[in-house]
N, C-alpha and C positions, 0 to 999 in steps of 0.2 A: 504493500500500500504506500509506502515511505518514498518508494522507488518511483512509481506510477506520480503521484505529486511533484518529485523533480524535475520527473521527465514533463513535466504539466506545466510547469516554472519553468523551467529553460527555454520552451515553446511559446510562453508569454513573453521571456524574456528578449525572445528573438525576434516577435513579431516588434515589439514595440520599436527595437532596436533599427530596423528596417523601416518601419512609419518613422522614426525620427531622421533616419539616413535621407528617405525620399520626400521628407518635408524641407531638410536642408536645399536638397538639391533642387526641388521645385520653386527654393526662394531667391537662390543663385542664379536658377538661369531665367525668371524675370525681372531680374537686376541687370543682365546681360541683354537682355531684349530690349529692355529699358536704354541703356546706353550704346546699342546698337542703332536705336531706333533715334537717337538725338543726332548720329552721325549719317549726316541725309546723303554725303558720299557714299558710305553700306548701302543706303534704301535704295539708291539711284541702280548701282552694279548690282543688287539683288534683283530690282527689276527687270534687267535687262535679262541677266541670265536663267529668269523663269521665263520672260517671253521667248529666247533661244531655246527652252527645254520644251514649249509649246510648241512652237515651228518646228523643231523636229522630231515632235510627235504626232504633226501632223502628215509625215512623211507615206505613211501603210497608205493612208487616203488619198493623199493625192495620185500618187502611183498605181492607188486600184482603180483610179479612174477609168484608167487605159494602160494597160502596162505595157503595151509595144510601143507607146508612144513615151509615157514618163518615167522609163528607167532611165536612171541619172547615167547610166554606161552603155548598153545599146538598144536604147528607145530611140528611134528616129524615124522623125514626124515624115513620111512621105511622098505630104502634101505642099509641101513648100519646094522652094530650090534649095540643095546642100551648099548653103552659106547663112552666115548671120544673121537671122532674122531678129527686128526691132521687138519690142514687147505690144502685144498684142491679145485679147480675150483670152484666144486660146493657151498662149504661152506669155503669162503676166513677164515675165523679166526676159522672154524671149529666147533665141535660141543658138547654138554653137554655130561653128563653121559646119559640121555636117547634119546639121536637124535635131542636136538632144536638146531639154529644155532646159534651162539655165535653173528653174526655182525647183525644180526635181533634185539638180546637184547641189542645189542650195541646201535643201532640206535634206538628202543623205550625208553633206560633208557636215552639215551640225551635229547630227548623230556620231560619225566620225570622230567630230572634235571633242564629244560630252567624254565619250565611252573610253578615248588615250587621255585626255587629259586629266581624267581621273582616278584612272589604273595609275599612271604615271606619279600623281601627287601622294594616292594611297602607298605604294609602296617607299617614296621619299618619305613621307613622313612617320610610316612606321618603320623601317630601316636609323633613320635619322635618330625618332624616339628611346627604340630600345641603345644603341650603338654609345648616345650621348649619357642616357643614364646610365649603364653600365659602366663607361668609360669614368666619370665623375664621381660612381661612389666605390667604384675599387680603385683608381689611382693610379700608381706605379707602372710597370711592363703593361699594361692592360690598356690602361689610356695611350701610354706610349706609341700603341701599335697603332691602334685608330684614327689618333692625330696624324701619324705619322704617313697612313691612308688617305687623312682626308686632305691633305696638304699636296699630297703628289696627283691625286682626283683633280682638286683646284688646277692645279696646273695643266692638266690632260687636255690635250686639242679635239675637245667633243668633235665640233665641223667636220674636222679632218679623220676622225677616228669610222664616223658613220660612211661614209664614202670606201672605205677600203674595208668595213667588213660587211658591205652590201655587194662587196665583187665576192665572197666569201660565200655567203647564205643570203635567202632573199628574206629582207626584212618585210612583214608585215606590221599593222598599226598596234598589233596588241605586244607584238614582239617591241616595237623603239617604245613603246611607253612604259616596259620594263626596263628595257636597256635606263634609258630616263632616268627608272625610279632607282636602279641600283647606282649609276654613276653620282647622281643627287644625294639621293641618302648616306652615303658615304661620305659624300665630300662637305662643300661647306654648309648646309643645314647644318652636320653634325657637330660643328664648332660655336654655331649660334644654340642650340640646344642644349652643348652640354656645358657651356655658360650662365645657362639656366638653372640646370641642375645642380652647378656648384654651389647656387645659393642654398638649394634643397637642402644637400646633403648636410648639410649644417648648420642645419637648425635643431633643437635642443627634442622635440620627437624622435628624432632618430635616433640619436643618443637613447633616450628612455625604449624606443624599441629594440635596439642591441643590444640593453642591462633587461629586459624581459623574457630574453631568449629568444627573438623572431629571427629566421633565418636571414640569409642575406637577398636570398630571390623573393621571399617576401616582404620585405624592408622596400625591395625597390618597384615591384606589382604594386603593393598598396598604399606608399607613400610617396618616392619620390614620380614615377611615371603619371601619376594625375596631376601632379601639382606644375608638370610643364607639358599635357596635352593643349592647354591652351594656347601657349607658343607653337606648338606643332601643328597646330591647324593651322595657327595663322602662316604661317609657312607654306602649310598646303596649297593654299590658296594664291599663292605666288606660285607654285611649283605650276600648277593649270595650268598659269598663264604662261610657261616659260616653254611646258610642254606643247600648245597648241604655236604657241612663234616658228619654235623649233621645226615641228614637223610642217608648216606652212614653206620654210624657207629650204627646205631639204626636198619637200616634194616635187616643188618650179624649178629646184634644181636636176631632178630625176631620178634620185638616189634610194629612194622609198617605192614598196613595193605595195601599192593601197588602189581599193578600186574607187576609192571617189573620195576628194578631200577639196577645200580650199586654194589651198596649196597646188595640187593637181590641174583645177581650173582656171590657175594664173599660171603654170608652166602649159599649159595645152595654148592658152594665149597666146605665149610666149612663141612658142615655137612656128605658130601661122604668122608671126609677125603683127599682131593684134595690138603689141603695147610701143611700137616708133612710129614718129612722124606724124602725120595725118588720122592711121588708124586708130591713136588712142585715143581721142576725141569721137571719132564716125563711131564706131565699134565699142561704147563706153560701157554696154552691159555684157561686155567678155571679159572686164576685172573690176568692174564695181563692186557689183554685189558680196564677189569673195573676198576684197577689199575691204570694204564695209564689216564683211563676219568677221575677220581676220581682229579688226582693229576694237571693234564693238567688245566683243566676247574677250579677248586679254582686258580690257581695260575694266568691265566689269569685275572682274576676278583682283583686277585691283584692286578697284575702289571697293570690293567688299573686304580684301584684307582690310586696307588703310580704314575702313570702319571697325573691324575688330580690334584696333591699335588701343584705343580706350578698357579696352577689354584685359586684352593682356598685360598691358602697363598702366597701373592706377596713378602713376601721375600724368597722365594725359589727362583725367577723366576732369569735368569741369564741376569747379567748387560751389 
């Protein structure tokens, strides 16, 4: 009976412990929404980047329109001449040198950009996260290594790197948003993060969790790794943006093996001669629009880190 009571208390104990964890955390983050929401550069790039996640979910539909006609690769319209057609009813933004529709590729290279640039950030920031805390609260040979990693990363000729080992293996978008996430997380996130964490580790909990017996992987699981996810978001949120540039200017260069990107539809410009002289004015909806995504969707990504800045550093926040 003794037994069956503790077991009965411990189960209270736990619940309440739980309702207090998730009242904490439900007061945190609308303190955070709160001061996210005062930073109208966040609201602006949050906008943006929800109306981008709408546009290319509106992709399945536009495309089951007619799919011999709106596949963004070879859907081609017929009914026209195979050259440039202006925008028109049937093709709002109009259409390539041989008949595909421009707002078909619009809307698969969003999808494109969502789906690497957030593979890409995800594994920067968890790479980064764990690499940094561990590195910060063991120290010695340990950090040694890692800096030692992220230093020669820094210096690594990414540009130059992706070009010779795409004569090697054919990169696809899931594959460079890896490559990405491992060269990033490695390199300098991991020196802004575990900057962070050297405040962590030394602070006076930790200490009282070392003299209580907690191991050292859970010292760093439950204490120091939450207390710089928020740095590493914000990070993440640069990584998108650096991920979607990247693969935009690697693709117009050729080097990328993707069946529809941004990037793709200013090298496919490129190559008919769509962007000297004369033609880049006549012919303005053969890089506008990828233009437009290209610049729109990084900047968003910025301006929503630069809104989480208040977040992560409380002296930003206004008094």
């Amino acid at each position: 009976m003794e037994q069956k009571n503790t077991m009965h208390e411990e189960r209270k104990t736990g619940h309440r412990l739980w309702k207090a964890r998730l009242s904490l955390w439900w007061k945190a983050a609308c303190v955070n929404a709160r001061l996210f929401r005062e930073a109208r550069i966040g609201m602006i790039g949050l906008v943006i980047i929800i109306t981008f996640g709408i546009f290319g979910a509106a992709y399945p539909w536009w495309v089951g329109r007619d799919t011999g006609v709106y596949d963004p690769v070879v859907g081609f319209d017929d009914t026209i001449i195979r050259h440039p057609s202006p925008p028109s009813l049937r093709h709002p933004l109009g259409t390539d040198m041989v008949g595909r529709d421009i707002l078909s590729q619009m809307m698969s290279s969003t999808r494109t950009a969502f789906v690497m640039g957030l593979v890409a950030a995800t594994f920067t920031a968890s790479i980064a996260t764990m690499v940094g805390a561990v590195a910060a609260y063991y120290g010695g040979f340990i950090d040694t290594v890692f800096m030692r990693t992220a230093n020669l990363l820094m210096l690594f000729p990414f540009l130059a790197f992706i070009p010779v080992l795409s004569a090697m293996m054919e990169i696809t978008f899931l594959r460079f948003a890896v490559i990405i996430g491992l060269l990033s997380g490695f390199g300098g996130s991991t020196l802004i993060v575990k900057s962070k964490a050297l405040g962590v580790v030394n602070k006076p909990y930790i200490e009282a969790a070392k003299v209580a017996g907690r191991s050292n992987i859970h010292i760093i699981r439950r204490h120091v790794i939450p207390n710089i996810l928020s740095l590493s978001f914000l990070y993440m949120m640069f990584s998108v943006q650096g991920a979607i540039f990247s693969e935009a200017i690697l693709s117009w260069l050729g080097f990328l093996h993707i069946r529809m990107s941004w990037g793709i539809m200013l090298y496919s410009a490129s190559r008919a001669g769509y962007l000297v002289g004369p033609q880049l004015s006549r012919y303005w909806w053969m890089w506008v629009p990828a233009g437009v995504g290209i610049s729109l969707l990084c900047a968003a990504f910025y301006l929503v880190g630069r809104g989480l800045d208040p977040i992560v550093n409380p002296r930003l926040r206004r008094r």
